[in-house]
N, C-alpha and C positions, 0 to 999 in steps of 0.2 A: 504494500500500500504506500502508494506518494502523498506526502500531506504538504500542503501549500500554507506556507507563512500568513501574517498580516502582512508584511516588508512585503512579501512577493506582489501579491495583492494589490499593495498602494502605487508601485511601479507599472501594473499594467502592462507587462512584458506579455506580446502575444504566445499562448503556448501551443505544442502542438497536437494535431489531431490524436497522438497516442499518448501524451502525457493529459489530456484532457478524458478522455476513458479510466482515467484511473485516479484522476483527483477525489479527494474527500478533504471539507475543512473538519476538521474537529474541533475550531473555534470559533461559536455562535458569533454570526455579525448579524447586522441590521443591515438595512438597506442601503446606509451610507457608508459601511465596510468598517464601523467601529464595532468592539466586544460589547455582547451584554449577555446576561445572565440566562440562561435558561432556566424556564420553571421546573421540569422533570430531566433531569442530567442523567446516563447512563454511560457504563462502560463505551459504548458504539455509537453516542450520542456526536451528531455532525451538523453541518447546515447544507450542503449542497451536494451533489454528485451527478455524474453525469451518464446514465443508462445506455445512452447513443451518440456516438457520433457518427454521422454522413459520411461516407466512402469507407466504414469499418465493416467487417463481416459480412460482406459480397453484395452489398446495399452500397449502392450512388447516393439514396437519399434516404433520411429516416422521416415519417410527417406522421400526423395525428394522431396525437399521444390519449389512451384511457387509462385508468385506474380504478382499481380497487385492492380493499384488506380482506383477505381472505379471517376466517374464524380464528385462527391460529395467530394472526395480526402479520400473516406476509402480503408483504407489497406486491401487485401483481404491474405491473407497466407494460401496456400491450402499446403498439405502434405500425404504421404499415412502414413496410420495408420494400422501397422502391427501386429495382434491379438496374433499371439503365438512367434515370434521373429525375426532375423535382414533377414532372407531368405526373397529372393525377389518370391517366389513362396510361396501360404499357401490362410488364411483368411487375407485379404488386402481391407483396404475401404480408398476412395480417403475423407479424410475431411478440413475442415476448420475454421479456428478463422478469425475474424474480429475485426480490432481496426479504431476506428475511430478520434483519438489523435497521426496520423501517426506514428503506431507502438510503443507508448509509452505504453499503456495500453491496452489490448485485449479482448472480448466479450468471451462466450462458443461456444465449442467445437459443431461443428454439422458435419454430416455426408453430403455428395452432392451426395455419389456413393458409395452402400454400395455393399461390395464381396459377401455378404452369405455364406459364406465359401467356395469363391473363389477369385480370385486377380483381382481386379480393382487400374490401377495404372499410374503413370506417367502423371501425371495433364501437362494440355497447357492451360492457360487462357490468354484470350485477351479481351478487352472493344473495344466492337463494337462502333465509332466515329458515325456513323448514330444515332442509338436508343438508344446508353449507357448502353445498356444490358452486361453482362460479357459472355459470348461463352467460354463454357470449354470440351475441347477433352482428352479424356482419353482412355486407353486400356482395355481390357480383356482377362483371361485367366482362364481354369481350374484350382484351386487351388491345382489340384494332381498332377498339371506337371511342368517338368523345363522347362528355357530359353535353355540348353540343347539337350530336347527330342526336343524342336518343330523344333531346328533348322538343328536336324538330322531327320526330317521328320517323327517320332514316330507317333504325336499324328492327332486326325481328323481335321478336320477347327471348327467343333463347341466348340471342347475343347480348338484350339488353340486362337493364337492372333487374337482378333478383333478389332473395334474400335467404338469410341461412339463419340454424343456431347448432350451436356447440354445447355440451357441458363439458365442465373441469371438476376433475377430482384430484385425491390424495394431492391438498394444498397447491392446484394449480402446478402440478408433476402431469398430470397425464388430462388430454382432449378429447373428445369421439370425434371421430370425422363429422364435416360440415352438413345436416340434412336440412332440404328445403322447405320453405315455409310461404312461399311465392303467393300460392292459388288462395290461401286464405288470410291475406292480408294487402295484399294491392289490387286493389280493382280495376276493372277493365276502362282503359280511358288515361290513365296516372302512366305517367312517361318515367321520368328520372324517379328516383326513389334515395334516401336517404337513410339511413340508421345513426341517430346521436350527430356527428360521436362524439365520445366522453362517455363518464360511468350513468348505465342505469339507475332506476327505485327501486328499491322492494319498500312495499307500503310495511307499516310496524305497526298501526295504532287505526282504530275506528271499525267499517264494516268489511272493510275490504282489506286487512292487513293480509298480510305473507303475498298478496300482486304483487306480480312485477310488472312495472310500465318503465317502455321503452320511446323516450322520445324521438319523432323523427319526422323526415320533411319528406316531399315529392312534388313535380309538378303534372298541371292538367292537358287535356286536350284543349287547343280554341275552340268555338262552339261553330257550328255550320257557317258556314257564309261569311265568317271573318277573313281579313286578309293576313292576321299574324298566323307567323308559323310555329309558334307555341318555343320559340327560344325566349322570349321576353319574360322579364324577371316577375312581370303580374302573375304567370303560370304556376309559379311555388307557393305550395301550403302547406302550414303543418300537421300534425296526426302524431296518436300514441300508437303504440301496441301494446296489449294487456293479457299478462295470461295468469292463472289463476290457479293453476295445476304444477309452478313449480319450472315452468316452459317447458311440458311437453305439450302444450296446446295453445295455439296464440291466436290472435283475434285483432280487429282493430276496435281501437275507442274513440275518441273524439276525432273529426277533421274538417280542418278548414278547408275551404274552397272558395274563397270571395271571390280573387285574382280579380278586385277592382283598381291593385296597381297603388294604392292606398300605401299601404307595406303591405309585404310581401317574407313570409314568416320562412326562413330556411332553416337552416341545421341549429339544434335545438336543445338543451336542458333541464332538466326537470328537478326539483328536490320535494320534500315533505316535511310542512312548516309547521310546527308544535300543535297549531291546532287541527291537525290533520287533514288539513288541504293540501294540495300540489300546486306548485309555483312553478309553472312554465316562462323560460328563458329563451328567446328567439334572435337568429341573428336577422336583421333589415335587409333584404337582398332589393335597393334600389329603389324602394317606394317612393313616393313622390311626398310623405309626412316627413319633417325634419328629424333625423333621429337614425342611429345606427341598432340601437336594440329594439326588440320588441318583448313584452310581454303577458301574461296571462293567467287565470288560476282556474282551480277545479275540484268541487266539491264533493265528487262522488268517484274517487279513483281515477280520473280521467276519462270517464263516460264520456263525460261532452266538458263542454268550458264557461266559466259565468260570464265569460263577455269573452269579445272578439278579440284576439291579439290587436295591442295598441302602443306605442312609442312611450317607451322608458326615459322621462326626461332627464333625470339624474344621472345618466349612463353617457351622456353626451360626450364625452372623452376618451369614448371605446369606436373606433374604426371599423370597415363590413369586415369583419371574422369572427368564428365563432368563438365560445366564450361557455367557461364553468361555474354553476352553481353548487352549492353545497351549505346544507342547514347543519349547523353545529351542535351537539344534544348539549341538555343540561337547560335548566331554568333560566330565561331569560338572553339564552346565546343566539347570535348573530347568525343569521341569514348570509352567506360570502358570493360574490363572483369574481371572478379571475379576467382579466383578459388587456390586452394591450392598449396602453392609458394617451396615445398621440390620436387624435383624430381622423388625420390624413396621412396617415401612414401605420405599418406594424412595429411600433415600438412601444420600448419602457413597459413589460408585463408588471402588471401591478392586481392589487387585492383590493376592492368594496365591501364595503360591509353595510348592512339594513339589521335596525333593531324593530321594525315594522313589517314584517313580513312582506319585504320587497317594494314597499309604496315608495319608499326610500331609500338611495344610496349615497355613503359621503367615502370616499378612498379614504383606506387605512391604511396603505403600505404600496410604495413605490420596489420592486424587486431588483430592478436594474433598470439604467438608460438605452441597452443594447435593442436590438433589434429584438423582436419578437413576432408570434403568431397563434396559435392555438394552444391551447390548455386543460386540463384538468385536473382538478380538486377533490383529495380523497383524506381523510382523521387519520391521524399517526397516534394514538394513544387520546387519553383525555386531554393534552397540554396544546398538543400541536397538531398544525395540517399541514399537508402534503401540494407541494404544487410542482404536477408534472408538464413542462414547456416545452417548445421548442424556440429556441432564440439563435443568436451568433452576431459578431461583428461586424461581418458586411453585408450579410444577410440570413434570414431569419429562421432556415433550414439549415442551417448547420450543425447541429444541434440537439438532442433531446433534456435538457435539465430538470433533475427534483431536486427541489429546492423545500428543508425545511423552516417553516415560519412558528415563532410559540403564538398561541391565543390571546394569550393577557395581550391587552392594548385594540385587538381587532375591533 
């Protein structure tokens, strides 16, 4: 193990792709790269490390990182691993590290969901509360086609988007191969398709505890006699998936369909707020309302939604990418989102925080100035949370980072 100074640190010497695979601080910083205390200290206790780096382990590129804590409290960090570079179309296999020193140190690299030289992509893991199993939904697509064609109607169903799910057992050690879930949950007409990404729910509390809902977007068909060809960003809506059996049986539950162009609800979030509603999290794909986020909530599982996805004004310093929520347990704790704090651009990943179940957001923590892009937010113990990124210096794929933050102060 290489451990990196504060001196190192404050110099900013660029390091390289293999000594950045293998960094760990072991001395808490803040966001400004001064010491400060940690609440819960351990033997293996660190603030950063780095799961992926880009052009490691026969991947060009690492992008859209999920998480979850398995029963056991290991870190699961799934990511797609992009074989020839940063296109989200090509050879794509959904993989994973596991650390089980909550994200200080990380196990090898394995595959969960390989492309074959096609795109398996957009991980949703959740730990099913019954059995403890991991339940992970993922996509597919021809690797010879864009997001693009499908959602100008080009391509067949078998090449286009589908959908899959996985379980993991013995602590996220072993997958079952990928079985489809396609015919009962995308309807005929829904072009692109989406899963998360980032960690699923499973509900805990009220009528519907032990679901799992899976947040996720798609877009539509234009209607007859229009002249769009259904690429335009009014075509995306959001939708859950819900299954109630533990994921061997899924369903959808709520979905939008306005495509008045309004906003435009894309890749999606979800958490479960003390009083047992779900707080849906949207990214803005080009509405014409002022505002890069959108959001939403829902009183019965995700059934349906108490109002329409609407612009999150608070959020106004988060840029179109996606972005992670996560409800904190414990009396009185904070609602969080993650996502990159410049507006016209992907930089400076930083933390929000809402003691109002999402009516409200004030940043609590700027994480760096570097480049950034997608996120997600998974509990490291009671003290702290997890925030797995991707960032870098010139650009914002270089990178997979988790990065530990303590609670007090969020």
């Amino acid at each position: 193990m290489i451990l990196l100074s504060r001196t190192l640190l404050a110099t900013a010497v660029p390091l390289s792709r293999t000594l950045l695979a293998t960094v760990v601080l072991l001395t808490p910083l803040t966001a400004t790269g001064t010491a400060s205390a940690a609440p819960d200290r351990t033997p293996a206790d660190c603030v950063s490390s780095v799961p992926y780096v880009s052009g490691q382990g026969g991947y060009a590129v690492y992008r859209i990182p999920a998480a979850v804590v398995t029963g056991r409290g290991t870190v699961l960090a799934f990511a797609e691993g992009r074989r020839d570079g940063v296109s989200d179309t090509g050879d794509i296999d959904v993989v994973l590290r596991r650390s089980t020193d909550g994200g200080c140190t990380w196990g090898p690299l394995t595959v969960v969901s390989a492309g074959d030289g096609d795109t398996r992509g957009n991980p949703a893991p959740v730990v099913d509360p019954r059995t403890g199993e991991i339940v992970l939904l993922t996509c597919y697509n021809s690797g010879s086609v864009t997001e693009a064609q499908i959602m100008r109607g080009e391509v067949d169903e078998e090449r286009g988007r589908r959908v899959f799910v996985q379980r993991g057992s013995d602590d996220g050690l072993r997958f079952t191969a990928p079985r489809e879930i396609t015919a009962t949950v995308k309807p005929a007409g829904w072009r692109w398709y989406a899963t998360g990404p980032g960690h699923a729910v499973a509900l805990t509390r009220g009528p519907h505890a032990g679901r799992l809902v899976v947040p996720a977007n798609h877009s539509g068909t234009p209607p007859t006699g229009s002249t769009d060809t259904g690429r335009e960003a009014r075509y995306y809506g959001g939708h859950a998936l819900l299954s109630d059996d533990g994921g061997r049986s899924w369903r959808l539950g709520f979905t939008d369909e306005t495509y008045d162009g309004l906003v435009n609800a894309n890749e999606s979030a979800a958490a479960q707020l003390p009083d047992g509603r779900l707080y849906f999290a949207s990214r803005d794909q080009s509405g014409s309302s002022p505002g890069n986020r959108l959001d939403s909530y829902s009183r019965d599982g995700a059934e349906t939604l108490d109002r329409p996805y609407a612009v999150q004004p608070t959020l106004d310093d988060v840029p179109v990418v996606q972005g992670s929520v996560l409800q904190l347990p414990g009396t009185g704790a904070p609602l969080l989102f993650s996502g990159p704090s410049v507006p016209t651009a992907r930089r400076a990943m930083a933390l929000w925080s809402s003691r109002d179940g999402g009516l409200t957001f004030r940043k609590a923590l700027t994480l760096s100035e570097q480049r950034a892009a997608y996120s997600d937010l998974v509990p490291i113990g009671r003290h702290q949370v997890g925030v797995l990124h991707e960032t870098g210096t010139t650009g914002p794929y270089e990178s997979i980072v988790f990065r530990r933050v303590p609670v007090e102060g969020l």
